[in-house]
One Martini backbone bead per residue (centre of mass of N, CA, C, O) as a GRO file, in nm:
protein
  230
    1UNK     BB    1   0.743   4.158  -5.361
    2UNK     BB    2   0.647   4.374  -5.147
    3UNK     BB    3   0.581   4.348  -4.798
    4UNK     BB    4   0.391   4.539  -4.605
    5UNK     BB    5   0.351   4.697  -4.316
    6UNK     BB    6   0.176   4.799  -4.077
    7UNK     BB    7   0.123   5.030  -3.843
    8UNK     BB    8   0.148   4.951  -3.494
    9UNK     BB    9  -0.005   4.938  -3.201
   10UNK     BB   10  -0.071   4.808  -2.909
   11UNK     BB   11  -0.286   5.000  -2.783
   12UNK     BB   12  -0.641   5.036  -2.914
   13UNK     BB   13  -0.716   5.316  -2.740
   14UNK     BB   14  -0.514   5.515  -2.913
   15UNK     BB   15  -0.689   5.521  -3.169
   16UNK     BB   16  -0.949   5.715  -3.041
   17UNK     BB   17  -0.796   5.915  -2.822
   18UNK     BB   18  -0.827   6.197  -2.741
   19UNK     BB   19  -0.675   6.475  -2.686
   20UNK     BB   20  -0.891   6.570  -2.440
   21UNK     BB   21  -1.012   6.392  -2.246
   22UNK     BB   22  -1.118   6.180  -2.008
   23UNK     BB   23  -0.992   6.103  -1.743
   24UNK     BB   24  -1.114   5.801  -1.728
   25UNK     BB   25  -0.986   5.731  -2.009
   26UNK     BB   26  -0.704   5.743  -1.928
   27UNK     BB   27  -0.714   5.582  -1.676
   28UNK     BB   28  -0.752   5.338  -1.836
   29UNK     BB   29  -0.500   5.345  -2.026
   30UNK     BB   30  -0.271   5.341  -1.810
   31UNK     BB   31  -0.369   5.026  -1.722
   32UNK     BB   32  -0.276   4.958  -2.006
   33UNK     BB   33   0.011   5.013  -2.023
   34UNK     BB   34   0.318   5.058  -2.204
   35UNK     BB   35   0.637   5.178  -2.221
   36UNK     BB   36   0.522   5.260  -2.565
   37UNK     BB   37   0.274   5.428  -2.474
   38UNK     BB   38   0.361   5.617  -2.286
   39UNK     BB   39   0.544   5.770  -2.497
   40UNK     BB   40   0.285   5.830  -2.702
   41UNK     BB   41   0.180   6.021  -2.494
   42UNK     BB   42   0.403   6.233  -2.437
   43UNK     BB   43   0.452   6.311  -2.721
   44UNK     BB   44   0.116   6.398  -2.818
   45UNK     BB   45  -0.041   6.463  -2.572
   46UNK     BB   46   0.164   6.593  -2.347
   47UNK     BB   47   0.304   6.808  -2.617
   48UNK     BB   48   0.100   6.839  -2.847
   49UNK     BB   49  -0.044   7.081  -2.967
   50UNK     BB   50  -0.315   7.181  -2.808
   51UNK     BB   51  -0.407   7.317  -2.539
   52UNK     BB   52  -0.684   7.312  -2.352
   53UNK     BB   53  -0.603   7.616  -2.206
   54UNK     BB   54  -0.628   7.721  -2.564
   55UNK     BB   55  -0.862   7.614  -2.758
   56UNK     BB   56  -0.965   7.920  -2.782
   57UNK     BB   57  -0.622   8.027  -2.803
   58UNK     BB   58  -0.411   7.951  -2.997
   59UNK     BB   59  -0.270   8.207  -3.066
   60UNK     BB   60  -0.184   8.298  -2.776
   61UNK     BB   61   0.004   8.016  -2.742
   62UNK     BB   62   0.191   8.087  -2.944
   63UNK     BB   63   0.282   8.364  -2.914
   64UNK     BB   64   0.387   8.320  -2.617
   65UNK     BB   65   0.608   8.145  -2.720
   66UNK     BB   66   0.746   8.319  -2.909
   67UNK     BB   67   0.806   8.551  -2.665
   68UNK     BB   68   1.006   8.340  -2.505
   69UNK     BB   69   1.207   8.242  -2.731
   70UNK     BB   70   1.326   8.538  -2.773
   71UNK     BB   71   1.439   8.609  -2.517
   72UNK     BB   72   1.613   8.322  -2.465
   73UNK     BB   73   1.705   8.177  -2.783
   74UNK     BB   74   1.476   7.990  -2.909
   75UNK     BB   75   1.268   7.758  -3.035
   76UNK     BB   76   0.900   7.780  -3.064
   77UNK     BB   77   0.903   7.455  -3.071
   78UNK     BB   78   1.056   7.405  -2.776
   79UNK     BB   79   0.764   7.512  -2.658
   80UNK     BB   80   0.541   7.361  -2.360
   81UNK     BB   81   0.253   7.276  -2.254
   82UNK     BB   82   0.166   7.129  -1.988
   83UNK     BB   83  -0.023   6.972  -1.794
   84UNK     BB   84  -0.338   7.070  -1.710
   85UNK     BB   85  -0.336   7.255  -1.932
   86UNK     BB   86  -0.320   7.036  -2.177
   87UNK     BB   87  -0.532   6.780  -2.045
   88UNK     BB   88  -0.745   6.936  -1.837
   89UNK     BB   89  -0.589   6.768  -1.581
   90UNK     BB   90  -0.495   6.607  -1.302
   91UNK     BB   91  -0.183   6.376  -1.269
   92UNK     BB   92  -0.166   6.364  -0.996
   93UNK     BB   93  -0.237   6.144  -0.755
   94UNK     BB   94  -0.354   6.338  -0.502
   95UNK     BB   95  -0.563   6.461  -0.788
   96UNK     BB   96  -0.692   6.294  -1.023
   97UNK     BB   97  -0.912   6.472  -1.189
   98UNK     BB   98  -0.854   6.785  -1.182
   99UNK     BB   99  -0.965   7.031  -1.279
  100UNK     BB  100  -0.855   7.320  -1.497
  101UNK     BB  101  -0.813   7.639  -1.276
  102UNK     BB  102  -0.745   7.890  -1.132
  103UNK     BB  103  -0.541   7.691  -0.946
  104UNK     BB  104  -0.371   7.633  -1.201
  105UNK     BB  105  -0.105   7.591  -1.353
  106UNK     BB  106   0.172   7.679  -1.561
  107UNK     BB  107   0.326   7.450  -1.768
  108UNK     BB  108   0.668   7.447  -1.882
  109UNK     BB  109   0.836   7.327  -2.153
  110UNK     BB  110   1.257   7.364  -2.239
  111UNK     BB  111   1.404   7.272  -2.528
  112UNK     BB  112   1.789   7.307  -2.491
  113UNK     BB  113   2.086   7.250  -2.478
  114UNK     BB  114   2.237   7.531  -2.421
  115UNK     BB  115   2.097   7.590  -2.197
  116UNK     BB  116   2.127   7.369  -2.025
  117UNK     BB  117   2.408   7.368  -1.963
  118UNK     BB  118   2.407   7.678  -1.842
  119UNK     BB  119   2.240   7.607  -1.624
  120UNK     BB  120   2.460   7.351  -1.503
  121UNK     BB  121   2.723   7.514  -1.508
  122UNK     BB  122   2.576   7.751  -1.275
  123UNK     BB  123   2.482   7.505  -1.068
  124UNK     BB  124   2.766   7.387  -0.995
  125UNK     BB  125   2.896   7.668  -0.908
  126UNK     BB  126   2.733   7.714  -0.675
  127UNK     BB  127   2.752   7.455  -0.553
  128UNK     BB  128   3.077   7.500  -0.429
  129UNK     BB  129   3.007   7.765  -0.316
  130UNK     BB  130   2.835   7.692  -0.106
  131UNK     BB  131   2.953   7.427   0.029
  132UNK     BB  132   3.233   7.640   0.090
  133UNK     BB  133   3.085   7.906   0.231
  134UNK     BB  134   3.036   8.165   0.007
  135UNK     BB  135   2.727   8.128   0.075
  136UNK     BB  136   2.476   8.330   0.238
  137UNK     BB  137   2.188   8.170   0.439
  138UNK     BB  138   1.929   8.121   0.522
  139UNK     BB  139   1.786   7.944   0.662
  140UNK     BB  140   1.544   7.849   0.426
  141UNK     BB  141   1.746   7.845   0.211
  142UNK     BB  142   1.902   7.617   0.290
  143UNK     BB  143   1.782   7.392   0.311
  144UNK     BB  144   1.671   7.429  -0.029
  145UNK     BB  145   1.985   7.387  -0.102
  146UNK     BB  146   2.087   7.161  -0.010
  147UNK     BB  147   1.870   6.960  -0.148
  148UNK     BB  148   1.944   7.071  -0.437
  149UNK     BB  149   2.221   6.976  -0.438
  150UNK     BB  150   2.189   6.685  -0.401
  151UNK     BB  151   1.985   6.656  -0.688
  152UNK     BB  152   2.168   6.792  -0.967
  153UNK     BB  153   2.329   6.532  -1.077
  154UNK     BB  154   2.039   6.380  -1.119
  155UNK     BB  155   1.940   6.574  -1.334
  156UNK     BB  156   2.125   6.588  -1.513
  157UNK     BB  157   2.131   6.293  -1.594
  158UNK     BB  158   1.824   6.317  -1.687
  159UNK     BB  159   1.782   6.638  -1.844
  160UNK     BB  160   1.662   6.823  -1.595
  161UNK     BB  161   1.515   7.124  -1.509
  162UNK     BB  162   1.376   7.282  -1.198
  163UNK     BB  163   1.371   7.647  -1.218
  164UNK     BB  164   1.162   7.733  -0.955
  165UNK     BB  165   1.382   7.523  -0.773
  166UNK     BB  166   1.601   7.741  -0.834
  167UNK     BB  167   1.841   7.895  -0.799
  168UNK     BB  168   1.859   8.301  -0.824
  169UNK     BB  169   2.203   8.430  -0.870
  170UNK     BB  170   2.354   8.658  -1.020
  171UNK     BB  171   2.652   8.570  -0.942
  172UNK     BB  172   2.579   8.248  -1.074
  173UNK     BB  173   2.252   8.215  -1.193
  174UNK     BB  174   2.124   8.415  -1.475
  175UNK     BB  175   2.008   8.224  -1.639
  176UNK     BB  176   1.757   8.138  -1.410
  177UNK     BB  177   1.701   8.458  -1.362
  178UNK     BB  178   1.567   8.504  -1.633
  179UNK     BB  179   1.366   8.274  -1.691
  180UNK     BB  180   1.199   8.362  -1.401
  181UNK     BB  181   1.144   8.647  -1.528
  182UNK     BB  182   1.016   8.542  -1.819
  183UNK     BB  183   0.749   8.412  -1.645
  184UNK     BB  184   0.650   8.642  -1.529
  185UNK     BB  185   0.605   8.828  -1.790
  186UNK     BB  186   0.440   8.614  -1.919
  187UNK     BB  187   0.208   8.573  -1.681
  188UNK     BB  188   0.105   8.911  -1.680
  189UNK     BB  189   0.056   8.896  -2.001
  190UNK     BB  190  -0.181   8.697  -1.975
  191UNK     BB  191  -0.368   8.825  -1.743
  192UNK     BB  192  -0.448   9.083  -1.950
  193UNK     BB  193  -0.548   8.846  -2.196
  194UNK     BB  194  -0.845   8.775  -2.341
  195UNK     BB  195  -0.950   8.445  -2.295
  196UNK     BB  196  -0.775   8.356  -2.055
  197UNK     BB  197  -0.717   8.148  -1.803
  198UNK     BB  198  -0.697   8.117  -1.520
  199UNK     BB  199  -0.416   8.140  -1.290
  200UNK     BB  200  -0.181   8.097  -1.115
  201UNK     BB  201   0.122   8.007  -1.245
  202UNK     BB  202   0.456   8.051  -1.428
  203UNK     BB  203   0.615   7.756  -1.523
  204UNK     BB  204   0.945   7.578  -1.580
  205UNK     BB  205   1.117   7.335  -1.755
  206UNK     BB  206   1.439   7.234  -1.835
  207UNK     BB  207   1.549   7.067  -2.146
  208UNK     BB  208   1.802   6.883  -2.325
  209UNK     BB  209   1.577   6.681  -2.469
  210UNK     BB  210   1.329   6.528  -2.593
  211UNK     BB  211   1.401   6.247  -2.497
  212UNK     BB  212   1.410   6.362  -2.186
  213UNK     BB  213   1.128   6.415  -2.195
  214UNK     BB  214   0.959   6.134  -2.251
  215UNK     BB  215   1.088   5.984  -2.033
  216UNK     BB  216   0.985   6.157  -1.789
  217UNK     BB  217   0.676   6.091  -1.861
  218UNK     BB  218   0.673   5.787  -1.885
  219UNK     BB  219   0.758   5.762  -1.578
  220UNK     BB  220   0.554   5.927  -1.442
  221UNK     BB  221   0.320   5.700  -1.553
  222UNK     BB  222   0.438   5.455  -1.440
  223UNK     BB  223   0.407   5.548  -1.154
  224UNK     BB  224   0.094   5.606  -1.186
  225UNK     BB  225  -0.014   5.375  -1.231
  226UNK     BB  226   0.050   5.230  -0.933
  227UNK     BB  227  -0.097   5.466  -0.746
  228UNK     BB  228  -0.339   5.420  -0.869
  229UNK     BB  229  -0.642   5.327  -0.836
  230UNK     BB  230  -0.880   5.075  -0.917
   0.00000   0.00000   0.00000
C-alpha cells in the first residue's frame, strides 16, 4: 500500500500569509525565510491574482493586460504587474512599507522568450553601433548609454530587461520603442478609466521566462532580507 506523503511549507507562516498582507506581515515572513520559499511568495503573492490596486477593478486589470498583449503580440497571462501596485506597498529597502499611492508606478512585467531574444538582438545591435561611434548622443544621454551597454549581457545572461531604462531609437531598437509606446498609451488609457487608483506612470520589465521572472524576485527578497533593519 502507497503511503503518500502531504505536501509541506518549508515556512508555516506562508500557511495564513494574505493575499495582501500588511508590511509588518510580510516582514516577519521574509526574516525568517529560505530561498525555497522566498520562490514562493514570487510566485504566488508577488506575480499573480489580483493585485492591490485593482482589488476593486479586476476586470479593468485584466482588460488593460489583455489589450496590451495584443498589441506587443503576447499572451495575456504572460503580462503581470508587480511591485507596490500588487502588493500594496514598498518592497524597496529604503522605502519599504510604504503604501501604494498616487505617486507610485505600476510596474508590469512581460514574459515572453520571442519578444526577449528580439528586444536582446536589436540592443545588441545598438550596442556595437554605439560603442563603435556610429550613433551620436547628447553628454547626458551618452552617460546612461555607456552604463547601460556596460550591464547588457549581464541582464541578458539574468533574462531580464527594464525596458523604460533601455535606449528606443527607431533605427535599432523599434521594438523596445513599441514596447514604451504601448506602456504610455495604457497608462493614458488607464488614468481616464474610472476607479483606477492614481499613480505616477507605466513601466514594463521584460522577462525571457517565468523561471527568470522568480529567479529574480526571491534574489531580490533574498537582498532584501539583508539590509531590512531587524
Amino acid at each position: 500500500m502507497t503511503s503518500w506523503q502531504p505536501f509541506d511549507q518549508s515556512n508555516p507562516k506562508l500557511r495564513k500569509l494574505a493575499h495582501h498582507p500588511e508590511s509588518h506581515e510580510f516582514k516577519s515572513i521574509i526574516e525568517t525565510s529560505s530561498k525555497y520559499d522566498f520562490e514562493s511568495l514570487a510566485r504566488l503573492w508577488l506575480s499573480e491574482g489580483i493585485p492591490f490596486a485593482f482589488k476593486e477593478q479586476a476586470g479593468v486589470y485584466d482588460e488593460m493586460r489583455f489589450w496590451i498583449a495584443s498589441v506587443l503580440g503576447v499572451s495575456s497571462v504572460d503580462v503581470t504587474l508587480q511591485g507596490s501596485g500588487r502588493i500594496g506597498f514598498s518592497m524597496a529597502p529604503h522605502k519599504f512599507g510604504n503604501t501604494f499611492g498616487d505617486s507610485s508606478d505600476f510596474d508590469l512585467s512581460i514574459v515572453d522568450k520571442g519578444l526577449f531574444d528580439r528586444c536582446g538582438d536589436e540592443l545588441q545591435d545598438f550596442k556595437k553601433a554605439f560603442e563603435s561611434g556610429r550613433i551620436e548622443s547628447a553628454a547626458k544621454a551618452k552617460v546612461h548609454r555607456v552604463d547601460f551597454c556596460k550591464r547588457l549581457d549581464n541582464l541578458i545572461r539574468l533574462g531580464y530587461i527594464n525596458t523604460f531604462q533601455a535606449p528606443s531609437l527607431k533605427d535599432y531598437t523599434p521594438t523596445i520603442l513599441k514596447i514604451k509606446d504601448t506602456m504610455y498609451r495604457a497608462g493614458e488609457k488607464l488614468k481616464v478609466t474610472p476607479g483606477v487608483p492614481q499613480f505616477t506612470s507605466l513601466n514594463a520589465r521584460l522577462y525571457r521566462s517565468w523561471d527568470d521572472l522568480v529567479d529574480r524576485v526571491a534574489t531580490n527578497l533574498s537582498e532584501l532580507k539583508v539590509k531590512l533593519p531587524m
